[in-house]
Structure formats: structure tokens, C-alpha cells
N, CA, C and O atoms as a GROMACS GRO file, in nm:
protein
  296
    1UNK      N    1   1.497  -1.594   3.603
    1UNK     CA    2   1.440  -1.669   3.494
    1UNK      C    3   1.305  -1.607   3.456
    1UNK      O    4   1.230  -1.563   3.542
    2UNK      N    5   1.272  -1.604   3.308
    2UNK     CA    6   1.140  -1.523   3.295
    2UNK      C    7   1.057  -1.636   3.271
    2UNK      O    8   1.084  -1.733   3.200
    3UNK      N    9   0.958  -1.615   3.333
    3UNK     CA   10   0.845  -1.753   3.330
    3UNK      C   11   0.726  -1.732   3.220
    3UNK      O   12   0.643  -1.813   3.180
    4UNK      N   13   0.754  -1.555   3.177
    4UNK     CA   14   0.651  -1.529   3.139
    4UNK      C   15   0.632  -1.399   3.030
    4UNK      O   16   0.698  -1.300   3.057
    5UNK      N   17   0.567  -1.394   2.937
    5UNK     CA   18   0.568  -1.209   2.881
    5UNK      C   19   0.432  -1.239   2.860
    5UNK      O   20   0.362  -1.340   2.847
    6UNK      N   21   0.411  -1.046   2.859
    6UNK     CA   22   0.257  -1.015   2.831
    6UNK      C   23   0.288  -0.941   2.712
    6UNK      O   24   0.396  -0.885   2.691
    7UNK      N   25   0.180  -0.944   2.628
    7UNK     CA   26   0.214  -0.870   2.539
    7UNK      C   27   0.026  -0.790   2.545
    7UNK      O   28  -0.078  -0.852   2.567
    8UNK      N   29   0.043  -0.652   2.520
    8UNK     CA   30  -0.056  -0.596   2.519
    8UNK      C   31  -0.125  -0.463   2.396
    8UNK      O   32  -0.139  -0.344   2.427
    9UNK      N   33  -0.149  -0.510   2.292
    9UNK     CA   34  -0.175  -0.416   2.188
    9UNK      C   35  -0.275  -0.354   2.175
    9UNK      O   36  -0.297  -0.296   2.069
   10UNK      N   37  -0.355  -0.350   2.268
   10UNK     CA   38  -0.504  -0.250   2.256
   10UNK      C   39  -0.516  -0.147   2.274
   10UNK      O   40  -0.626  -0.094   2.287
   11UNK      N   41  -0.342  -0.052   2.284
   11UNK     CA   42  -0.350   0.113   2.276
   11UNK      C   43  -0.295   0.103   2.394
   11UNK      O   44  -0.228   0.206   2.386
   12UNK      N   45  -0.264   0.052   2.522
   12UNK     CA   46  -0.252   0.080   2.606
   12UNK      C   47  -0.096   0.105   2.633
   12UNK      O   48  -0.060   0.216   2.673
   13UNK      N   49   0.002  -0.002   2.612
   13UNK     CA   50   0.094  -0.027   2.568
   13UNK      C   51   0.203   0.066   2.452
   13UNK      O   52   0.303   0.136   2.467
   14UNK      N   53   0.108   0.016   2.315
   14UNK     CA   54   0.123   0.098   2.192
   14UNK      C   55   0.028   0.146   2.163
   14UNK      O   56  -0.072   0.075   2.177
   15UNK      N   57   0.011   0.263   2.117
   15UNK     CA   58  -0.077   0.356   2.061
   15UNK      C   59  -0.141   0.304   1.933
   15UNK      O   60  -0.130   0.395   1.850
   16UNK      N   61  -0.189   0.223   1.892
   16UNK     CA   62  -0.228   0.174   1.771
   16UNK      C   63  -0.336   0.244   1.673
   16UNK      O   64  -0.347   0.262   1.552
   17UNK      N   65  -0.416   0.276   1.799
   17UNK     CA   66  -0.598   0.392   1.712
   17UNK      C   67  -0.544   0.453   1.614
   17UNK      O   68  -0.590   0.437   1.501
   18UNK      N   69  -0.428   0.539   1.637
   18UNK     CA   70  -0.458   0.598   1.559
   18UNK      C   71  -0.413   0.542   1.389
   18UNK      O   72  -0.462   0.589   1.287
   19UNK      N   73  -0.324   0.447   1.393
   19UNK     CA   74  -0.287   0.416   1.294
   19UNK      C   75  -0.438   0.342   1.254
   19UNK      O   76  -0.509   0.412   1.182
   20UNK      N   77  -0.487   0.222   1.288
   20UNK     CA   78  -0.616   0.173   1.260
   20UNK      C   79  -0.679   0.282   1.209
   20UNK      O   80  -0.694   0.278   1.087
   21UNK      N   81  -0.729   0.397   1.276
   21UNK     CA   82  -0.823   0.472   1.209
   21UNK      C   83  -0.835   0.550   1.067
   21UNK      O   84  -0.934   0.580   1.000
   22UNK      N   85  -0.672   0.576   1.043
   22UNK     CA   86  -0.660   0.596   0.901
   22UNK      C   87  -0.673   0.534   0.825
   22UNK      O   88  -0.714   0.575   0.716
   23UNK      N   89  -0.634   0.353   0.855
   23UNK     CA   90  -0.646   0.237   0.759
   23UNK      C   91  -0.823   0.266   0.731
   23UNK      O   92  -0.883   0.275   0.624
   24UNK      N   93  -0.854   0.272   0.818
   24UNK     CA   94  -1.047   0.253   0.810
   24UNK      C   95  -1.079   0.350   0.766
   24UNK      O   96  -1.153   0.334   0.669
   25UNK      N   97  -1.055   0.465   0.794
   25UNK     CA   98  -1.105   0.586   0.741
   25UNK      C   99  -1.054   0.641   0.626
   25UNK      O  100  -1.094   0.752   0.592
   26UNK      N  101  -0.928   0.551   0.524
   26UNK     CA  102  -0.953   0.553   0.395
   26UNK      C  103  -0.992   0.413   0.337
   26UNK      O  104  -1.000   0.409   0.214
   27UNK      N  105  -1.011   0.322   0.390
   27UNK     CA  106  -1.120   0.265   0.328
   27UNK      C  107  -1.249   0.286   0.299
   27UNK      O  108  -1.307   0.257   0.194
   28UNK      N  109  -1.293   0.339   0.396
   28UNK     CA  110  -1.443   0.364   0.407
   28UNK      C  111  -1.476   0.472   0.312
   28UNK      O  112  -1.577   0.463   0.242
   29UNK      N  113  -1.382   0.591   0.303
   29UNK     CA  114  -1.398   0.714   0.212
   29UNK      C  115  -1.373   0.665   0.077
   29UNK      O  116  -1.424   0.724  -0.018
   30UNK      N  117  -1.299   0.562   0.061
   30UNK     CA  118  -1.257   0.490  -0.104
   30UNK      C  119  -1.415   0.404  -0.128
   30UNK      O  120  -1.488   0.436  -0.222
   31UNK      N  121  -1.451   0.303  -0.041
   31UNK     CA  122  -1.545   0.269  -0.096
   31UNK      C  123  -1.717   0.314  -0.108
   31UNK      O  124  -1.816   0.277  -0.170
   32UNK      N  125  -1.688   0.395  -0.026
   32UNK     CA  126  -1.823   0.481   0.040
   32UNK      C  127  -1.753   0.665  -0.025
   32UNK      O  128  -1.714   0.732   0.070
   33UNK      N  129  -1.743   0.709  -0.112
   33UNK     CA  130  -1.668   0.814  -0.099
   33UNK      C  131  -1.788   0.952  -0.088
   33UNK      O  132  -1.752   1.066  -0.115
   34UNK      N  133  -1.912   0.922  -0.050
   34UNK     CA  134  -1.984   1.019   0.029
   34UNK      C  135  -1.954   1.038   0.161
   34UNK      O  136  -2.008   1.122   0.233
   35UNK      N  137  -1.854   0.948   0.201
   35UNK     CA  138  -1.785   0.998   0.328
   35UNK      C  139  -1.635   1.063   0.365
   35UNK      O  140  -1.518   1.024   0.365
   36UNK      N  141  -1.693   1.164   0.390
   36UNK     CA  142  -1.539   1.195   0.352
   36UNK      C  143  -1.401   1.130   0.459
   36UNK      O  144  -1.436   1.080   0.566
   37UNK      N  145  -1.285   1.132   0.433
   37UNK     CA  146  -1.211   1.053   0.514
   37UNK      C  147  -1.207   1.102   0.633
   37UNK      O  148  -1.193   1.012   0.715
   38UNK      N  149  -1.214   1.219   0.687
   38UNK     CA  150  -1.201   1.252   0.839
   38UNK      C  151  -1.331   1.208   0.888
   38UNK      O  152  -1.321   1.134   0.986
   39UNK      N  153  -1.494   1.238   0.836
   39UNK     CA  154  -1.591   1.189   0.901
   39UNK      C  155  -1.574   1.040   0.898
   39UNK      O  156  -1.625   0.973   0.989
   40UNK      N  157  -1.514   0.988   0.812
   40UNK     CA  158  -1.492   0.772   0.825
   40UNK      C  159  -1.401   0.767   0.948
   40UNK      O  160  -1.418   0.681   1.034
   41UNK      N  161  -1.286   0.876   0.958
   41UNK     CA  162  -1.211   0.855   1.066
   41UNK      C  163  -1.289   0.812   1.197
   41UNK      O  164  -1.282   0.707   1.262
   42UNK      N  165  -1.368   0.931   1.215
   42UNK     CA  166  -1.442   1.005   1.322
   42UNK      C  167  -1.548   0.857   1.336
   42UNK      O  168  -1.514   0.799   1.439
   43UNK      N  169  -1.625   0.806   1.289
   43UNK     CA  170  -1.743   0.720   1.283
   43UNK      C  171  -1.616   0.603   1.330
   43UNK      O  172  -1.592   0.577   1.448
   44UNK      N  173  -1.561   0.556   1.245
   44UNK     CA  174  -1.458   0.418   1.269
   44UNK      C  175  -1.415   0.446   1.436
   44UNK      O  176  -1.399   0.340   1.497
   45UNK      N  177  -1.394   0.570   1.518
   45UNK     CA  178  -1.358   0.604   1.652
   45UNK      C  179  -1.450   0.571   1.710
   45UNK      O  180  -1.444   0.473   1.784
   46UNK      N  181  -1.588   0.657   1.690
   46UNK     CA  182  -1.687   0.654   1.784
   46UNK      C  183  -1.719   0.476   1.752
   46UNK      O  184  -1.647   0.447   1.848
   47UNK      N  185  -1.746   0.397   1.723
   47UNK     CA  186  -1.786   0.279   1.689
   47UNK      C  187  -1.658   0.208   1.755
   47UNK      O  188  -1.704   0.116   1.823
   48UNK      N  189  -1.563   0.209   1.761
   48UNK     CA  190  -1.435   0.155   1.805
   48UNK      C  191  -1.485   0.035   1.929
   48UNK      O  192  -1.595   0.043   1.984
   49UNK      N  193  -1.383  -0.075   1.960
   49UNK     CA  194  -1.407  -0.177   2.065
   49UNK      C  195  -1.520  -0.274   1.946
   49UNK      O  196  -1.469  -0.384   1.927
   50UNK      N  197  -1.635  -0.261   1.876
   50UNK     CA  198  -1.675  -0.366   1.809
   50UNK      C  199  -1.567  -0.427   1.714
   50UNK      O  200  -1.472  -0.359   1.675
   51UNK      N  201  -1.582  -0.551   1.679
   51UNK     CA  202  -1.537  -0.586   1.509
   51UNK      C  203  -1.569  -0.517   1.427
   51UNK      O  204  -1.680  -0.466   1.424
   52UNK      N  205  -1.458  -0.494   1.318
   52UNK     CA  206  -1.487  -0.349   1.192
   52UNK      C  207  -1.608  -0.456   1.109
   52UNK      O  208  -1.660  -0.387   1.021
   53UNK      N  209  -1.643  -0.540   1.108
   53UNK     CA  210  -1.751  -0.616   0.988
   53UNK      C  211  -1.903  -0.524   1.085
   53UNK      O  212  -1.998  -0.468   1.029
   54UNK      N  213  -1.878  -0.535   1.263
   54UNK     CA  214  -2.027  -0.447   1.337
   54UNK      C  215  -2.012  -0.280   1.306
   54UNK      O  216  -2.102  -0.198   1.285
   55UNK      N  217  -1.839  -0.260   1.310
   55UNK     CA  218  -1.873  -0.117   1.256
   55UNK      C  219  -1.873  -0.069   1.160
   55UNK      O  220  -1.856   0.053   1.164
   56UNK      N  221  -1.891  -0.140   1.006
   56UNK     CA  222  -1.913  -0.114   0.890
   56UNK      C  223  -2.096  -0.135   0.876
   56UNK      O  224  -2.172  -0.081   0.796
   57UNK      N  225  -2.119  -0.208   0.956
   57UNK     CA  226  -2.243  -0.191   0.897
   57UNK      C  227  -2.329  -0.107   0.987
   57UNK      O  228  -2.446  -0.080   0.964
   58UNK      N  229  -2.265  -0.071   1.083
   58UNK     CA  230  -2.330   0.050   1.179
   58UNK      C  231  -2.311   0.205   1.093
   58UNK      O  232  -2.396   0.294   1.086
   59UNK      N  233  -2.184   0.204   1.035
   59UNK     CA  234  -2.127   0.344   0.967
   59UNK      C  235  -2.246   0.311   0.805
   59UNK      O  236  -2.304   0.411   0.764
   60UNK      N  237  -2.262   0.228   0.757
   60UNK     CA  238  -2.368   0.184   0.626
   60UNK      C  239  -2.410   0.060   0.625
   60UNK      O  240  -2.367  -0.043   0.574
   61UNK      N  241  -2.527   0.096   0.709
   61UNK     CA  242  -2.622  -0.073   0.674
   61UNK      C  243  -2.606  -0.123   0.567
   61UNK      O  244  -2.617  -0.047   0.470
   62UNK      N  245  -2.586  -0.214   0.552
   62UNK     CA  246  -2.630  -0.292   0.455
   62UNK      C  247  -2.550  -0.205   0.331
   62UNK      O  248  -2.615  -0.167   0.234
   63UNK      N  249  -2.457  -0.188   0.338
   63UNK     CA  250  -2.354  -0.125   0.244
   63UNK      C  251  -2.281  -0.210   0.081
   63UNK      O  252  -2.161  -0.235   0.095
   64UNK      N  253  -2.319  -0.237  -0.010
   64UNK     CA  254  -2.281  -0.296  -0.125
   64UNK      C  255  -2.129  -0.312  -0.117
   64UNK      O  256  -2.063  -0.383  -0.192
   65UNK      N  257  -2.096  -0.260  -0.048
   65UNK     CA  258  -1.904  -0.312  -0.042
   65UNK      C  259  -1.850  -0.329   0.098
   65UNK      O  260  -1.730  -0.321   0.124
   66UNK      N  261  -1.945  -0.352   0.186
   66UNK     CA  262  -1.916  -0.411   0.324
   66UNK      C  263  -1.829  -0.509   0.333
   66UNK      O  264  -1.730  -0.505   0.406
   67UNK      N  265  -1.858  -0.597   0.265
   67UNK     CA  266  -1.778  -0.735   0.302
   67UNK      C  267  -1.623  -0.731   0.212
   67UNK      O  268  -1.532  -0.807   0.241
   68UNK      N  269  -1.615  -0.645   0.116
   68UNK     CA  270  -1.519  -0.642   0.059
   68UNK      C  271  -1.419  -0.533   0.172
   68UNK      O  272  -1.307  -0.580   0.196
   69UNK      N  273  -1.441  -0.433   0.222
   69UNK     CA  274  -1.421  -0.324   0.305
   69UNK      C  275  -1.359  -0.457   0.404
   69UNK      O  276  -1.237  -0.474   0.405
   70UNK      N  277  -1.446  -0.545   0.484
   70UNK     CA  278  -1.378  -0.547   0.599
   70UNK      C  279  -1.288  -0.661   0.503
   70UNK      O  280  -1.180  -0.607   0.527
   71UNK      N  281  -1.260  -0.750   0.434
   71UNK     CA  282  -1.214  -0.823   0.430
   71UNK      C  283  -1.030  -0.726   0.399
   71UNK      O  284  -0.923  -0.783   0.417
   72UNK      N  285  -1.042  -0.605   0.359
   72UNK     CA  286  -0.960  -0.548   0.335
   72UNK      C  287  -0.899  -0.448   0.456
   72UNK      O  288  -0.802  -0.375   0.440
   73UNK      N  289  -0.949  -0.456   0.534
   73UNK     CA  290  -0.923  -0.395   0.672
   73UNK      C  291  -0.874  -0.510   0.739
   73UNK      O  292  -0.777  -0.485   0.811
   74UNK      N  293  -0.918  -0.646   0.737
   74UNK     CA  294  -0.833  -0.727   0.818
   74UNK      C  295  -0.755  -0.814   0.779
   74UNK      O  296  -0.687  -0.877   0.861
   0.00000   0.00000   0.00000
């Protein structure tokens, strides 16, 4: 009898980064497009483990399309 399932999506399991990082790293290059999409990739990685609303405003303080960005990332 199964009493129980785990389910585990934080990469460990399924590989997810990398799909996430393209979602982010063409957002970020669409709304920020002084970034280009591999450096949004690259920043959205190194920043990785926060919420994308801490790593949008770590990748552009105070960014004029922050809140639209994450609302479209999640």
C-alpha cells in the first residue's frame, strides 16, 4: 500500500534550470534589451535560489518594468 509520494522539482529530480533560465533570460533581454539574452541567462543563474521579483531587482534596481517582468515569469 503506498502511504505516500514525494514529489521533488528543484532540479534534482527534473532538470528544470535550464528551462527557467531561458524563460528569464528572454524576458529580461525583451524588457531590459541592453541585456543581451545569454548575459540575462547568466545573471538569472548566478542569482538563482532567490524569488525572480529579488532577482530582478538585483539584475536592475529599481528597473521600470520589474514588476511587469516578474509578474510574467510567474
Amino acid at each position: 500500500m503506498i502511504k505516500g509520494l514525494l514529489f521533488d522539482f528543484d532540479g534534482t529530480l527534473i532538470d528544470t534550470m535550464h528551462h527557467f533560465k531561458e524563460i528569464a533570460g528572454k524576458i529580461i533581454n525583451e524588457y531590459y534589451s541592453e541585456i543581451s539574452f545569454e548575459r540575462a541567462c547568466e545573471l538569472y543563474f548566478e542569482t538563482s535560489g532567490l524569488p525572480f521579483e529579488k532577482q530582478i531587482e538585483m539584475i536592475k534596481p529599481n528597473g521600470k518594468y520589474n514588476i511587469i517582468a516578474v509578474k510574467r515569469f510567474e
